[in-house]
N, C-alpha and C positions, 0 to 999 in steps of 0.2 A: 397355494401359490401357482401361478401360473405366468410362462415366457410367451408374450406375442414380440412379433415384427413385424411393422406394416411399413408397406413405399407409399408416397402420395408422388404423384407428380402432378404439376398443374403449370397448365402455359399460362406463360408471361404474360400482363395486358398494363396499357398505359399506366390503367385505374383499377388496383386491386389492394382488399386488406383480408388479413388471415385476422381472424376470431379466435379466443381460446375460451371456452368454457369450461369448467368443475365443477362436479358434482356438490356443492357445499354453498352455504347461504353465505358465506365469506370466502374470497379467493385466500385466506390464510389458513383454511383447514382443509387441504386436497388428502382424499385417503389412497395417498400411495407411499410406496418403501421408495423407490428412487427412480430416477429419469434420467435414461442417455439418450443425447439426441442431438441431429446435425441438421443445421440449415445453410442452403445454399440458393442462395438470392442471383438468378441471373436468368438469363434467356429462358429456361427452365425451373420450377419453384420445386424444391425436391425438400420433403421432409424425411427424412427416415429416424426414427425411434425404436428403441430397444428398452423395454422396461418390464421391472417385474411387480406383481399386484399384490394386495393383499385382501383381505374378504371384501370390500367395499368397493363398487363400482363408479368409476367418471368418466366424461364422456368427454373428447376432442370436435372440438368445429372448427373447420380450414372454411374461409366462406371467400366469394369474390363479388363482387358486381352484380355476376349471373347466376351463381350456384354455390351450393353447400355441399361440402362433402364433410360424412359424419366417419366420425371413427369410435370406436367404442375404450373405455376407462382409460383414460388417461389425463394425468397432471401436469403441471410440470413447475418449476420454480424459478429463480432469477436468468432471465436470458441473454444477460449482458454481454454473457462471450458467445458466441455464437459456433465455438467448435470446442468440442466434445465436452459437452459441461456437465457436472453431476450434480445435482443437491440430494442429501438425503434425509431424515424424518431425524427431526434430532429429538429427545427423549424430555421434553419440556412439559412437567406436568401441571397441565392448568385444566381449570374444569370447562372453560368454556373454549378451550383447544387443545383438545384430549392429544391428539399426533404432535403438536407441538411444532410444523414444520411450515414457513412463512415463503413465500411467494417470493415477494422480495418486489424490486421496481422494473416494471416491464417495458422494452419498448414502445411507443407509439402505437406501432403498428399492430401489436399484441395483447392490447388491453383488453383486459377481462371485463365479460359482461355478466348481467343479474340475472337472465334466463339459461338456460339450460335444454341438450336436446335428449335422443334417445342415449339409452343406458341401459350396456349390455350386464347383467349380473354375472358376475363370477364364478357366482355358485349354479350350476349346469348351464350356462352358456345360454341364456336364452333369453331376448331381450322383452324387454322392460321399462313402465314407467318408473320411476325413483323421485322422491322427496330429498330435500338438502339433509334430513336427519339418517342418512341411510348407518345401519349400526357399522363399528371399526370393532373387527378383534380386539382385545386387551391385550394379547399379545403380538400382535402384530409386528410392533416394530423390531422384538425379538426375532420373530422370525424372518424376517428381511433384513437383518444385519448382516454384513458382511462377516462380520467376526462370529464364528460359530465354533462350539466348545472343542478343544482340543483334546485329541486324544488324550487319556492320562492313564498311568499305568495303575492297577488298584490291587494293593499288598494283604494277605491273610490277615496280619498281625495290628494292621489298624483297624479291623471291624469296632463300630462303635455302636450301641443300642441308640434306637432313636429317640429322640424326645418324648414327642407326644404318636399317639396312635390312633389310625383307624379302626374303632371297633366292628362300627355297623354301617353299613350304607345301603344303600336302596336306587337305585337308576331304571331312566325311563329313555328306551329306543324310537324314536319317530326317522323310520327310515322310508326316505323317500330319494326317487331319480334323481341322480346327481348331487345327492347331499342328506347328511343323519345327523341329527339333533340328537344330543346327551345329555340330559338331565340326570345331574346325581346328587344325592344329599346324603353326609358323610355326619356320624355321630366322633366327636373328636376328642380323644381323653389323652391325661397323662400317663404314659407308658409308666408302670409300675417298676419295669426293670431297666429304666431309663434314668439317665443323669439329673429328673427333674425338670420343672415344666420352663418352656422357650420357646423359638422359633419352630413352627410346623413346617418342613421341610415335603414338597413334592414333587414327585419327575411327572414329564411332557415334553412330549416329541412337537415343537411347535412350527414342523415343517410341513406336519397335517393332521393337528389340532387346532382351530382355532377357538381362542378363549373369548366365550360375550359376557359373560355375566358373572360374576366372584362376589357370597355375600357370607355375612357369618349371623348365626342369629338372628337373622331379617334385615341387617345393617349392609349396605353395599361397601366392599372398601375400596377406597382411594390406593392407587400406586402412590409409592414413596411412603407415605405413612403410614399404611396397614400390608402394604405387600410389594415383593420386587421379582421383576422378570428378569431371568438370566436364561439364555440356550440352556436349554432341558431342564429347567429347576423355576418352582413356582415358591418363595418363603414368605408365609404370613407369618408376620412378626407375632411377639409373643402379649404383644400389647394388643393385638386386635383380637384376643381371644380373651377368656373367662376363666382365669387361673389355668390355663391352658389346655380349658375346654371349650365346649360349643357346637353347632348343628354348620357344618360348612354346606353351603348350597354352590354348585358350577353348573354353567351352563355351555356346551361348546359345542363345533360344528368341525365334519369330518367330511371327505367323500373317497367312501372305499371303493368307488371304481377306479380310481387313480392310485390305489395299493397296492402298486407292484412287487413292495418288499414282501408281501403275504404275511406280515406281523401288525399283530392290533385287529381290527375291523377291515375284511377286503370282499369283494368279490369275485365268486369263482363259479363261472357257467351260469346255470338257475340257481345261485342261490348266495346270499352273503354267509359270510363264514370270519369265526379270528381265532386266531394266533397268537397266545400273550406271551408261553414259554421262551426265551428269559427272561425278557425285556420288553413287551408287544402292547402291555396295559397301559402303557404310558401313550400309547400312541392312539388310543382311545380317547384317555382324560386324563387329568392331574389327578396325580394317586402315589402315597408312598410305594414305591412300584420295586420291594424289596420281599426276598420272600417269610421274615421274621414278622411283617405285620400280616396278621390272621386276623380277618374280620368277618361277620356272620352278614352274607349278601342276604338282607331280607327280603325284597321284592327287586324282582326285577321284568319290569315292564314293555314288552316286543311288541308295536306298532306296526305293520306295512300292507302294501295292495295286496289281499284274499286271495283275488285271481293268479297273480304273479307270484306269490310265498304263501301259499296255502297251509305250510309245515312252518310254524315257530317255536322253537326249542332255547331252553335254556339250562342251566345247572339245578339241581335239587331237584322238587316235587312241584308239579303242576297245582297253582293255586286255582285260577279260574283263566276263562277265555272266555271270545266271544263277538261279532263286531261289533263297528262301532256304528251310531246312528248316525244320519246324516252324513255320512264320510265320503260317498260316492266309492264305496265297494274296499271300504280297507276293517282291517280286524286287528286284533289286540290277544299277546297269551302272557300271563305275569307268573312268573315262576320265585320257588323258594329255595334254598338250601338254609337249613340249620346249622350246619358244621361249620366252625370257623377255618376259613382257608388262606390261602394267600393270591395274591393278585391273578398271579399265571395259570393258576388254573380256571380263570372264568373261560367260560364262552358264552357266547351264543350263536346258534343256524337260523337263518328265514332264508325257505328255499320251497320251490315246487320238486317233492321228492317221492318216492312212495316206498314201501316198508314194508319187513317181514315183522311177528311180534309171538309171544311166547308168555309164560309163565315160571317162574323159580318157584319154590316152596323153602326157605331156610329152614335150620336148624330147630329155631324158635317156633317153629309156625308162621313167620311172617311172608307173604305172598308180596313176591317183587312182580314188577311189568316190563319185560322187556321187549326191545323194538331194535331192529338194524334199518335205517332208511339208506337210499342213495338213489341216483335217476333212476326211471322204469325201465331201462332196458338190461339193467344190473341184478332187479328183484330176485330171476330164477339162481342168482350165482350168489345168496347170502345163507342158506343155510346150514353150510360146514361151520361158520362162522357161530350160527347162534347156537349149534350142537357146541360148540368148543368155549365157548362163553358160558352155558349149563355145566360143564364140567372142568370149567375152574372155579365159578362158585364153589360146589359139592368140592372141591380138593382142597382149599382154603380154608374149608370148616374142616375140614378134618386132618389133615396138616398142621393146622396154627392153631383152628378154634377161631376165625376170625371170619362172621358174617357179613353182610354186605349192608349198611345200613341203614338204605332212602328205601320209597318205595318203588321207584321207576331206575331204572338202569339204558341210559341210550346210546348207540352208538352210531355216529355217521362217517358215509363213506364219500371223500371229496376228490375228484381228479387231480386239481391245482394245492397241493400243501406241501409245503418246505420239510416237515418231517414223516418220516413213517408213521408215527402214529401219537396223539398226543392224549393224556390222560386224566382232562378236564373231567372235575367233578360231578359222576354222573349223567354227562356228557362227551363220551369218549369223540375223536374225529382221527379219523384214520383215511390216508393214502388207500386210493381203493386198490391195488397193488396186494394187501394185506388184509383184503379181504373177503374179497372176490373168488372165489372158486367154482369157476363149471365143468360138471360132472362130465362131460364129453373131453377135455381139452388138459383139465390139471392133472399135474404129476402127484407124484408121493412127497417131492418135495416143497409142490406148492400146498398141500394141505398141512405138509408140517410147521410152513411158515407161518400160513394163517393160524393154526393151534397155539404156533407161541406168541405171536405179537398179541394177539387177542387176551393171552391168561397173562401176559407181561402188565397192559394197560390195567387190566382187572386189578391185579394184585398190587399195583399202583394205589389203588385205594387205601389202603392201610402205611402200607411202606412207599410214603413220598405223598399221598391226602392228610392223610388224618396227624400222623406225625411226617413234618416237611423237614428241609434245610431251614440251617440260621441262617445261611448266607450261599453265594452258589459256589463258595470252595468246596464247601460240602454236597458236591452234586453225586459224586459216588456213594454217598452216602443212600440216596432212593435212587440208583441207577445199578448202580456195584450188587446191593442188596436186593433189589429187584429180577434181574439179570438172574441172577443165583437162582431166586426162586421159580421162574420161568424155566429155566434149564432142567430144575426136580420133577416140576409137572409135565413138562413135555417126557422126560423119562418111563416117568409113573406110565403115563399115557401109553408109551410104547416099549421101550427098551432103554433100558437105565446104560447100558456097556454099548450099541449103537451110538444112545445123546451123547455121552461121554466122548466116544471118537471124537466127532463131530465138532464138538466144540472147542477140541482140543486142536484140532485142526485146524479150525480158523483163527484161535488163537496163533499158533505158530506162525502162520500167513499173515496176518494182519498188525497183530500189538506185538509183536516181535519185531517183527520191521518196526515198526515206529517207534519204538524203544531202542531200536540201533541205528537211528538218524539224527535227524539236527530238530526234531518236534519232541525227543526225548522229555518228561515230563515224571513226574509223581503223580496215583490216583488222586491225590490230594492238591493241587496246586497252590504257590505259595504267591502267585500274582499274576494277573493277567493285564489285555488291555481291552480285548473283546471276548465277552464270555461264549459267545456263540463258537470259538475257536477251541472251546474244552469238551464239546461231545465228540470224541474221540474212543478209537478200540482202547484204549488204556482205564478212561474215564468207568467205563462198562465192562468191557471183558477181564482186566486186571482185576477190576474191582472187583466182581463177582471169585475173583478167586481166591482173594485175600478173606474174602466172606466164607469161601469154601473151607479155608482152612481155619475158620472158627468152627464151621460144622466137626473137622476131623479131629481138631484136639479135644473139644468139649464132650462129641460126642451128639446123636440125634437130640436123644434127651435131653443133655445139656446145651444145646443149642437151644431150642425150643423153651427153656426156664428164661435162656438170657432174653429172646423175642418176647416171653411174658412180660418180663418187668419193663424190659423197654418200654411196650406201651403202656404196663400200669402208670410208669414215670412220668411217659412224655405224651400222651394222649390229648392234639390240639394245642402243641407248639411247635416251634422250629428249633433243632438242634444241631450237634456237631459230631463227626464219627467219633470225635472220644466220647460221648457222651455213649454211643451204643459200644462202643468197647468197656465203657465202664459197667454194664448195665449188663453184659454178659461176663464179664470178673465178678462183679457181687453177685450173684445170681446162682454162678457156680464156686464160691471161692476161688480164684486162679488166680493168677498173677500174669497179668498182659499189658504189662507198661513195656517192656520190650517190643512185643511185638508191634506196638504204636510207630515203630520204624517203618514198616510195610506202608504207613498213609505222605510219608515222607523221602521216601528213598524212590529215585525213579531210575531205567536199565531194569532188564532182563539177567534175574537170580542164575549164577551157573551153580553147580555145585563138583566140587573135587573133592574127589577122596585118594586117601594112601592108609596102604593096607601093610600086614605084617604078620607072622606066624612063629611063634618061638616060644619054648617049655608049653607047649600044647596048649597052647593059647594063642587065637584071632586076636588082631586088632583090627579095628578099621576107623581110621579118623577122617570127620566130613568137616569140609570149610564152606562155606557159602560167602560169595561177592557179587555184585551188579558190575554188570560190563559198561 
């Protein structure tokens, strides 16, 4: 979507008529959301318009006697009043007037004519001859409505498993200047630990998605009958599916130069780059955009100009590359991952980048490939990072027993990303802040930064890839737990009673204060309104400590059983921290339903004691409360 303003002014003459044309073989299907506009008829002919667009371009003709002045997409509908009129796209489904939104009866002076002039496209600005069939979003009019979903507040306790699931899907990038086509084709089943087959329920940001094409099986569906658009939600009824399965095919259209929230699909410097962590997949493509649906991304197919993105990455294992013929200089790399994941860990890079690369050796024998890319003038300042990346592999086999599973392990370093570092499956992307280091300039404590955010992301693999969240209450769950383990190998690495200050430090500074303010919270939260508001010191540094003290009651060893059966359990789903507090009680015998207060109690633990000495015998009795 896009806001123009234009002024026309045109002097008055005896004998003049203003022309309106639209892009459309009937003036009753103009593809626009709506028209504000003011006419003033006098010594001066002054149009001014304010309107906002939707994929599909039409064009304005003010014409007179002597001249034509063009202006680019614009409609408009009944102009009976002549001061400050609106019409807007009313939601009338018909097939051979998909917008639904009528012209209405025009002045004399405004009559609509059957030709048409130039027509600027919307999608990168650049004009254009157009046909009357020019395609409309499906969702369009969703996204030009005024009425856009309201905040709502979303409680722990109403988690509900979803209907049907994405198992597998497969997507095809064709990214080009000003605009990227997404092609995905979705395998659709009924969720096994779901209420039973119904409505397919999926999110879409359709403020920069737009939707062309929706079909199920090969069958196109019709709005109203097979599906309805609502602000951020796409429900194909349960009737346009196959016992509430089927091959969903979408097709939609994106432009991440204009993704300034840096979530979804954006561009950053040389290179595009996304961001799906919490919520960003949606802004991609319609997709259960939750992290309990785990689906095995089989191909995934990256398009773009050679010269210009010479480097295309994606999650999993390189299946093939190569250009393409006839393309005028573009190329293609299609990647795989096996493992089922859930939305927010996809990515993809297409960027001109260049790269340090190395080899692992696992446990097993298996030879991984690894690569750090980011600009050329970064190259000399990545190799603390790939040392420090080589030796949290090697710590996590020997720690946990937990190898690395693909054969390629990559990491990239972006100037422009919202977080420190994100731990996309086998494609890491990292804040180059964290991971930059040049041997002339860095301190002690920029190398120790890069060590842990580097073996944080890594150990991400297992704890928060392979077993994720049910839902993002449970973010401490692979954040708390993560943290934890980051903190042991930065130790290992150097000084266990150093890391320990250290951390403690910042804890005191940081989740202390925010535990004695007005953001006071539980690692666990019981409702939010935006998730993006719970990475928080509490979220991670609490958490990791609440973690800590399953290390100190159970025990190394006994900690290490409870991490085994966890993932015997849970290997390739989404769960809940009781589920890993269950899972380290069975594991060890113990009893830790009490301690289940620690995911629910939010304030900083004080502890008081009162002490006593009498017939030769100490007392000392301890209370613990949250402030």
């Amino acid at each position: 979507k896009y806001k123009y303003k234009y002024k026309y002014k045109y002097k008055y003459k005896n004998n003049y008529s203003a022309l309106y044309h639209v892009a459309s073989s009937t003036t009753s299907t103009p593809h626009c959301s709506y028209i504000h506009y003011q006419q003033n008829i006098s010594s001066n002919f002054k149009i001014q318009q304010s309107m906002r667009l939707s994929t599909s371009a039409l064009s304005l003709l003010v014409a007179s006697s002597a001249s034509f002045i063009h202006a680019p997409a614009l409609a408009f509908g009944s102009v009976n009043n002549y001061s400050n009129h609106t019409t807007k796209r009313s939601l009338a489904s018909n097939s051979n007037n998909r917008t639904g939104l009528s012209l209405g009866r025009l002045p004399l002076a405004f009559q609509p004519k059957s030709s048409i002039a130039n027509i600027m496209s919307t999608r990168g600005g650049s004009t254009t001859s157009a046909t009357c069939d020019s395609k409309v979003a499906l969702n369009s009019a969703v996204a030009d409505t005024e009425e856009k979903a309201a905040p709502t507040e979303i409680f722990r306790t109403n988690y509900a498993p979803l209907t049907n699931i994405v198992t597998n899907i497969s997507m095809d990038f064709n990214i080009q200047d000003g605009k990227t086509t997404i092609v995905s084709e979705m395998t659709i089943k009924v969720n096994p630990n779901g209420p039973g087959s119904g409505d397919l329920v999926l999110d879409g940001d359709e403020t920069c998605v737009s939707l062309m094409e929706l079909s199920v099986d090969g069958k196109t569906l019709e709005e109203g009958s097979d599906y309805v658009l609502s602000p951020g939600q796409l429900v194909i009824k349960g009737s346009a599916l196959n016992n509430g399965a089927g091959l969903l095919r979408t097709v939609v259209e994106t432009i991440p130069e204009e993704n300034t929230q840096l979530s979804g699909l954006y561009k950053s410097g040389p290179m595009y780059c996304t961001q799906c962590e919490a919520m960003g997949f949606r802004r991609i493509t319609y997709y259960p955009d939750r992290p309990d649906n785990m689906a095995v991304f089989d191909e995934i197919r990256i398009e773009a100009d050679k010269e210009s993105y010479p480097v295309l990455l994606g999650n999993g294992n390189l299946l093939e590359k190569g250009d393409i013929e006839d393309s005028d200089g573009r190329h293609y790399a299609t990647w795989s991952d096996p493992f089922p994941k859930p939305s927010y860990l996809f990515c993809i890079v297409a960027g001109s980048l260049r790269s340090i690369s190395d080899t692992y050796t696992t446990t097993s024998g298996k030879e991984v490939h690894l690569e750090i890319f980011s600009e050329k003038e970064n190259v000399n300042k990545l190799d603390y990072a790939m040392d420090s990346l080589k030796r949290s592999m090697q710590w996590d086999e020997d720690k946990f027993g937990l190898e690395y599973d693909l054969g390629i392990y990559n990491i990239v370093a972006v100037n422009d990303f919202n977080m420190g570092a994100m731990e996309n499956k086998g494609l890491n992307v990292f804040n180059t802040a964290y991971v930059l280091a040049d041997p002339a300039t860095a301190t002690d404590t920029d190398y120790a930064r890069v060590e842990g955010v580097i073996g944080h992301e890594y150990f991400h693999n297992w704890t928060g890839n392979r077993v994720t969240c049910r839902d993002w209450f449970q973010l401490t769950l692979k954040e708390g737990l993560t943290v934890f383990r980051d903190q042991e190998f930065s130790g290992d690495m150097g000084s266990n009673a150093v890391k320990r200050i250290e951390d403690v430090g910042s804890l005191r500074a940081r989740q202390f204060a925010e535990d004695a303010g007005p953001m006071s919270h539980p690692i666990r939260p019981e409702s939010y309104i935006s998730m993006d508001n719970f990475y928080t010191a509490t979220v991670y540094s609490k958490g990791a400590e609440i973690i800590r003290m399953y290390n100190t009651l159970l025990g190394e060893d006994g900690f290490r059983k409870g991490m085994d059966l966890y993932f015997e359990r849970h290997d390739g789903s989404g769960v809940t921290c009781d589920d890993f507090r269950a899972a380290m009680a069975d594991a060890n015998d113990f009893d830790l339903d009490q301690f289940g207060l620690w995911y629910t109690t939010n304030g900083t633990p004080t502890v008081v004691y009162e002490s006593k000495f009498e017939d030769g015998v100490f007392k000392l009795t301890l209370t613990q409360k949250s402030n």
